[in-house]
N, C-alpha and C positions, 0 to 999 in steps of 0.2 A: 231345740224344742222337742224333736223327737232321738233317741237312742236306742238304736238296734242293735243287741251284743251279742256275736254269737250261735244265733238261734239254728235250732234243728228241729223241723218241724217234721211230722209221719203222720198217715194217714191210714185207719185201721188199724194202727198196732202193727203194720209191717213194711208199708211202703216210703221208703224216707223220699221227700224231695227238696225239703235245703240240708245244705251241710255245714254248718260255721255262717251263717250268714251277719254283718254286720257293716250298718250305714247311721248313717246319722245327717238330721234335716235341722240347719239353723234358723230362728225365727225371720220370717219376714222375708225370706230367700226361695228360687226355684231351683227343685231336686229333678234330674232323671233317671229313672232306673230302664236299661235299656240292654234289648237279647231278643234271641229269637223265640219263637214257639217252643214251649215245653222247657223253658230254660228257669224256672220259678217265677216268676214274676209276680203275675197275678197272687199264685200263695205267700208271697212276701206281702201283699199288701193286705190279703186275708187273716195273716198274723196278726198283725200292724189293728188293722181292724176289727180283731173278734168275731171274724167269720169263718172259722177256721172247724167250733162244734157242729155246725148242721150239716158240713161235711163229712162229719168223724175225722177231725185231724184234729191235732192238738203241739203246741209248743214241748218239744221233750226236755231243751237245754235250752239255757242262754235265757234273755230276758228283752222285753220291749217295756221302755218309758217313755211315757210323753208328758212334758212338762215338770219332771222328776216324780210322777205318780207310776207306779208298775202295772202294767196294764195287760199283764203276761197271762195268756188264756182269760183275761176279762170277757165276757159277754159286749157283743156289739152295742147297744144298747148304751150301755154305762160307758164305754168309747166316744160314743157319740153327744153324751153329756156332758164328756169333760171337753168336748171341741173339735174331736176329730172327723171329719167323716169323708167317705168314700164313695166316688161313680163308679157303680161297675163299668165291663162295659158290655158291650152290646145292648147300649142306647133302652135300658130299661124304665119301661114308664107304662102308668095305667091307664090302660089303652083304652076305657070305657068312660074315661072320667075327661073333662077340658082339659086345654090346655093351662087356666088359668088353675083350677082344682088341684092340678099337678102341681103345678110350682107351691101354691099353697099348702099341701101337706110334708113338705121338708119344715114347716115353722112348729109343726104339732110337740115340738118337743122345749118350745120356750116358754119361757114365764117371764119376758118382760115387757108385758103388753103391744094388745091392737094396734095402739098406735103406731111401734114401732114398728110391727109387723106390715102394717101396709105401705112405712115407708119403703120397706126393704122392697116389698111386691112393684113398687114403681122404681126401684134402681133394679130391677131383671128387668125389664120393658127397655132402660136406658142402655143398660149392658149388652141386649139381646133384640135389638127394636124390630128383627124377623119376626117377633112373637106378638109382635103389637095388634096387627091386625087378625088375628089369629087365635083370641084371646076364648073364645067359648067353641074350636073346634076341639072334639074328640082328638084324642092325641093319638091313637091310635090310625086315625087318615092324614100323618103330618107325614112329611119327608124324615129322610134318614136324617139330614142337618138338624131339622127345627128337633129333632125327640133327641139328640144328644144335648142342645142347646137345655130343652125343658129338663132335662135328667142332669144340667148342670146347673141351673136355676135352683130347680127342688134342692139340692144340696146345700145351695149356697144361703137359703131361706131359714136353714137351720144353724145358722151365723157360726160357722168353723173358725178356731185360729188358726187348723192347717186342712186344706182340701186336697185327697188324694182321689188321680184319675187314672181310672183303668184303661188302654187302650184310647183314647179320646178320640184317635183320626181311621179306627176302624169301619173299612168299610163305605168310605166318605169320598166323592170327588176331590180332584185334588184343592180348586178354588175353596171348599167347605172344611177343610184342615186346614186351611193359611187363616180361615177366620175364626176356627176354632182357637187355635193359638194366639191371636191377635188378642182375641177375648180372655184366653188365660192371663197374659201379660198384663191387662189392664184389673182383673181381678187380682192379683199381686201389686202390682203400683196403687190404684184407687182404693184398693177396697183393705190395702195394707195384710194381703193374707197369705200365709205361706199354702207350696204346694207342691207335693211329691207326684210326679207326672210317669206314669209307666207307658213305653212305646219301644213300638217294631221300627217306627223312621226316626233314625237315627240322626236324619239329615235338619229335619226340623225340631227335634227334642230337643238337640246341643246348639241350634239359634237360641230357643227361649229361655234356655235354662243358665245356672251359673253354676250347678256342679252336676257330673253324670257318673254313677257306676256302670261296670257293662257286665250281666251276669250270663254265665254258663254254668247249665248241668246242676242247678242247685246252689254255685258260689257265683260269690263277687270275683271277675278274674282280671278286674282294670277297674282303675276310676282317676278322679282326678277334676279339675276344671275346665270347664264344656270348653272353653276357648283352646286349652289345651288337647282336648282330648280331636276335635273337629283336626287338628291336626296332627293326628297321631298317624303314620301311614298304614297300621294294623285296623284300625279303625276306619281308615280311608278305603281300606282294600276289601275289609270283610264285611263292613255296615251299610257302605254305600256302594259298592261294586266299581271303587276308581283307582284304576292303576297308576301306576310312576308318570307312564305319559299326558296321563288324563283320560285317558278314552274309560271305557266299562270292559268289564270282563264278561267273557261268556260262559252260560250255565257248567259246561264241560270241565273249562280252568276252578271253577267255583266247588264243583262237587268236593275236591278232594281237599279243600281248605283249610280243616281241623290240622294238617299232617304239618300244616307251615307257620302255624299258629307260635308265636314264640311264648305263649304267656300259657299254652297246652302242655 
C-alpha cells in the first residue's frame, strides 16, 4: 500500500534529517516505526503525509507512493483524499468545539453521504464507548486519554485505507496505552484498516504490530518482524532496558550504549 524509497528530506535548504530512508506498509497490516527522540520519526510520517511545507522541509531524493500514486511533496490535503491520514501527536483537538463536533469534522472531506457519515459517528461511540457519555463536553475539559481517543475518531471519520499515529501512548498512564492499542488492533481487524504506528515503547508497538523498523539518526538501522525483532537481544537491551539475566539496566551502563551497538 504504501512505498517509501529512499527519501532525504531537509529543512530550510540546510538541515538534513533523513538520510536514505526506505519502508514499505502492506495493505491491511500493522507497521511500527520505532527510536528514540530526534531519531526522525515524526518527519518520516510528515513526508509520508504532506506536512513537510509549513515546515519548510521538503523531500530532496527518493520518492513516497501510496497505492502506486506519487505522493512526493503532495500537499496534505490531496494525501488525505486519496486515503491516507495522520494523528499527530500530542492529542491535538479543538479545544472549544464538543466532543461530538470533533470527531465530526474529520468526515468534512467525504462525499459519500449523511447517511453513511452518521453510521461511521456511531461505530467511534462503539470503538471508543469512553466517549459516550461525554458526547457534548468541550474537548478541551477531557482527559489526556479521552482527547487522543477523539484525535483518533476525528481521523478515522475521514474513512482512511491507511491510518498513521504519531506517538499514540504519549504522555498517557500506563492502563490508557494498553487501551489505546487494544483499540488500534480492533481498528485493523474490524474496521479492515491498515496502520503505520510511530512509538518511543517499543515494548508494546512490537505486541500489536506485525512488522517494525527501528530508526536512528535519520536511517532505518534494523527491521524485520515484530515477533522477530521482540527478540532480538540488541532490541532487548537498548529499547526495553533488559539485560541477558533479565533484570534492567541502569542509567550509568545505559549512557554509553551507542559504543556497543553492533548495527552503529
Amino acid at each position: 500500500m504504501l512505498d517509501v524509497n529512499n527519501i532525504e528530506v531537509v529543512y530550510n535548504d540546510i538541515v538534513q534529517v533523513l538520510r536514505g530512508v526506505s519502508l514499505s506498509v502492506e495493505e491491511g497490516g500493522i507497521v511500527a516505526l520505532l527510536g528514540t527522540n530526534g531519531a526522525g520519526k515524526t518527519t518520516t510520517l510528515r513526508a509520508i503525509s504532506g506536512l513537510l511545507k509549513p515546515e519548510n522541509g521538503f523531500i530532496r531524493d527518493g520518492y513516497v507512493k501510496f497505492q502506486g500514486t506519487n505522493i512526493t511533496n503532495v500537499l496534505g490535503t490531496q494525501v488525505v483524499l486519496l486515503g491516507a491520514v495522520m494523528v499527530p501527536e500530542g492529542r491535538r483537538v479543538f479545544k472549544h468545539l464538543s466532543v461530538e463536533e470533533n470527531i465530526r469534522a474529520g468526515s468534512t472531506t467525504r462525499k459519500d453521504g449523511s447517511k453513511n457519515i452518521r453510521r461511521d459517528l456511531a461505530k467511534m461511540y462503539e470503538l471508543f464507548p469512553r466517549l459516550t457519555g461525554i458526547t457534548h463536553r468541550m474537548a478541551g475539559y477531557c482527559s489526556g486519554g479521552e482527547q487522543q481517543m477523539i484525535a483518533i475518531a476525528r481521523a478515522l471519520m475521514a474513512a482512511p485505507k491507511m491510518l498513521m499515529l504519531d506517538e499514540p501512548s504519549l504522555g498517557l498512564a500506563p492502563l490508557l496505552v494498553q487501551e489505546i492499542f487494544e483499540n488500534i488492533k480492533l481498528i485493523n481487524k474490524e474496521m479492515g484498516t491498515t496502520i503505520l504506528v510511530v512509538e518511543q515503547n517499543a515494548k508494546i508497538a512490537l505486541a500489536v504490530s506485525d512488522f517494525a523498523y527501528i530508526m536512528e539518526s535519520g536511517k532505518i538501522v534494523l527491521e524485520g518482524p515484530s515477533k522477530e525483532l521482540k527478540e532480538n537481544p540488541d532490541v532487548k537491551e537498548f529499547y526495553m532496558g533488559i539485560t541477558k539475566g533479565g533484570g534492567r539496566k541502569s542509567f550509568k551502563e545505559v549512557k554509553s550504549y551507542k559504543r556497543r551497538k553492533r548495527w552503529m
